[in-house]
C-alpha positions, -999 to +999 in steps of 0.1 A: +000+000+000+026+025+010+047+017-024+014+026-047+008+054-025+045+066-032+043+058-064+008+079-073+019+111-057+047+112-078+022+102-114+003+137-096+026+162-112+024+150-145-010+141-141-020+179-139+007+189-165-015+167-188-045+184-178-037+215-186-019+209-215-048+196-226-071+222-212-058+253-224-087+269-237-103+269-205-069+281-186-052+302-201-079+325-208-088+325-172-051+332-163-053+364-184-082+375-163-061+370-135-032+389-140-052+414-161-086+425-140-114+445-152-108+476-148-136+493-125-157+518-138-183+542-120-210+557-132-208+596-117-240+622-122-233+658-127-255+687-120-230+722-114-195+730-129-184+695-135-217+690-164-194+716-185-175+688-201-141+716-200-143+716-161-134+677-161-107+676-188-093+712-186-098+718-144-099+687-131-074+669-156-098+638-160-104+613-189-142+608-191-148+572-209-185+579-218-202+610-209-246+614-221-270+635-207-293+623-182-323+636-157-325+624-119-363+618-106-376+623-071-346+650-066-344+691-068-316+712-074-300+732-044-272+757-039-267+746-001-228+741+000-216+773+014-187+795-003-170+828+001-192+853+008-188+879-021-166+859-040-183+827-049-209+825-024-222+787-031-220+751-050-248+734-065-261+702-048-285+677-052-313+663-025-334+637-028-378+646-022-408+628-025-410+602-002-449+600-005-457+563-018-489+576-028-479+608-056-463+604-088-431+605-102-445+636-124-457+657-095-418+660-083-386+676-092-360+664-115-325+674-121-307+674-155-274+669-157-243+650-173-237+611-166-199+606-169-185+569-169-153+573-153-118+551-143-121+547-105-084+569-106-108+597-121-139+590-094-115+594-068-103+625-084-136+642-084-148+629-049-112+646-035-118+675-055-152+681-049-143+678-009-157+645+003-170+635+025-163+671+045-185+693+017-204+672-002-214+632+007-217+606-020-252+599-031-266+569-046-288+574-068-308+561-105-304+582-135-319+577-167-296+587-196-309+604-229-296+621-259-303+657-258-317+676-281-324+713-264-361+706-264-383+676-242-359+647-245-352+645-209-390+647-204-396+620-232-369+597-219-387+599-181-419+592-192-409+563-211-388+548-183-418+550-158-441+528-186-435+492-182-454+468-205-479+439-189-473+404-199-506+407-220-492+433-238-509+461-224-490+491-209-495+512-176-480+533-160-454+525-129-463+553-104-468+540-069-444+558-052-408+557-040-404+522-060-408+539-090-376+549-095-358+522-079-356+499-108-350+533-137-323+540-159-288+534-148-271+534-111-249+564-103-231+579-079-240+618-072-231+644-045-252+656-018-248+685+012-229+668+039-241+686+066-276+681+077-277+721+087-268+730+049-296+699+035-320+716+059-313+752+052-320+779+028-302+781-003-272+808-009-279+824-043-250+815-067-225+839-087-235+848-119-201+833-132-208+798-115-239+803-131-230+807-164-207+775-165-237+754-154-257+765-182-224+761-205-228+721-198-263+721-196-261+736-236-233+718-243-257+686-234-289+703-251-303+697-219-340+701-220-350+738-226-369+743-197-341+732-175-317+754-191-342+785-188-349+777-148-307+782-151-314+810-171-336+833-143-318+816-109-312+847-088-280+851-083-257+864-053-237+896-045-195+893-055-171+916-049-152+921-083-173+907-113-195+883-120-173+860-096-145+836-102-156+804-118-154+812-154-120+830-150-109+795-132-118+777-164-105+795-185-074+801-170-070+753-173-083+759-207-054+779-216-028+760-197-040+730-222-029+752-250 
C-alpha cells in the first residue's frame, strides 16, 4: 500500500501537466483574467461646474470614458454648500424629495445633468476635488440617460422609463411611489450637502459666473430647454469684483491645455 501510495503522488505532477496541456482553452484564458482585472468603472452624475465637459478635462485633468445626458427623478436642485461670501458665495447640490408612496413620479422635481463613466483613478479625483466626504457626501442614486436635443428629451426619456409593459401586452403606468424609481435608468453615484444644517437650510444664491458654466454644460448637453431656462432666471448672489470667479478659473486650465 505505502509503495502505490509513493508511487501515485509522484504520477500527480504529471497528471496535472497533462491536464492543462490539454485544457488550455479553459486556462489560459482565465489566467489572463487574472493577472489582467477588469478595470472598474463608476457611473458619476453631474448637476453644477463639473456638467461643462471643460471643467473635467481642462480643471480637473480627468479622462471621461463615456459621458450622455441624463435627468435624476424624485430630486431638486439646491445651492446649499456654502462658499466665500462675495466671492463665490455657493455650489450646487443635489437632495433627494418625494418620499410620499402615494404621488407620482410627475408631481416632483428632477434634475438634468451630465452622466460621466469614469476610471475609479478619475472618481477618486472628483470625490477629493469636490471635498468628500467634508463638503459634499456621496449619493446613490438612478439616473436615466438620454440624448439631448435642447427641447423635451429628458421629459420623453422619463416618461418612457416610468411605462413598463404587462405580460398581456398592455401598458401602464409604474407610479406608486418611491419604487418607482428604484428599478430606472442606470445606477450612479452623485453628490449631496454633507451637513444636515446646509440639507436643511435655505439656499445661498450663486455667482452669476458659476452660473454661467452650469448652463455652459447644460447647452453643451442640449439639456432640455426648460431646465436650461430655470438656469437662465436663478437669482443670483452679491460678488465683490465681477461676475465671480468660476469662469476665470476655467478659462485660465483651458489655456494651460494650449
Amino acid at each position: 500500500n505505502l509503495y502505490f501510495y509513493s508511487h501515485a503522488m509522484n504520477f500527480l505532477p504529471l497528471a496535472s501537466a497533462l491536464l492543462l496541456l490539454t485544457s488550455t482553452t479553459h486556462f489560459v484564458p482565465a489566467c489572463r483574467a487574472l493577472a489582467n482585472p477588469k478595470p472598474k468603472t463608476y457611473n458619476y452624475f453631474a448637476f453644477g461646474s463639473n456638467m461643462a465637459s471643460s471643467t473635467m478635462t481642462n480643471l480637473r485633468n480627468l479622462s471621461p470614458i463615456a459621458s450622455t445626458a441624463a435627468i435624476l427623478p424624485r430630486h431638486e436642485l439646491r445651492f446649499n454648500i456654502p462658499g466665500m461670501p462675495g466671492v463665490e458665495p455657493s455650489s450646487a447640490a443635489v437632495e433627494p424629495v418625494g418620499n410620499d408612496a402615494s404621488s407620482d413620479d410627475d408631481e416632483h422635481p428632477v434634475v438634468h445633468g451630465a452622466l460621466y463613466k469614469l476610471t475609479e483613478q478619475d472618481f477618486t479625483t472628483v470625490c477629493q476635488t469636490e471635498g468628500v466626504p467634508f463638503a459634499y457626501s456621496l449619493h446613490r442614486c438612478r439616473v436615466i440617460p438620454y440624448t439631448g436635443d435642447g427641447k423635451v428629451a429628458g421629459e420623453d426619456a422619463l416618461r418612457r422609463a416610468l411605462i413598463t409593459k404587462d405580460s398581456d401586452g398592455s401598458t401602464t403606468s409604474q407610479t406608486n411611489g418611491q419604487s418607482t424609481t428604484q428599478n430606472l435608468g442606470v445606477s450612479a453615484f452623485t453628490l449631496r450637502a454633507a451637513r444636515n444644517g446646509w440639507r436643511r437650510g435655505k439656499d445661498i444664491p450663486p455667482s452669476q459666473s458659476y452660473l454661467n458654466v452650469l448652463i455652459r454644460g447644460a447647452e453643451e448637453f442640449r439639456l432640455d430647454e426648460s431646465y436650461v431656462r430655470m438656469l437662465d432666471v436663478m437669482p443670483v448672489g452679491k460678488t465683490w469684483i465681477g461676475d465671480g470667479l468660476a469662469e476665470e478659473m476655467l478659462r485660465m486650465a483651458e489655456q494651460r491645455q494650449v
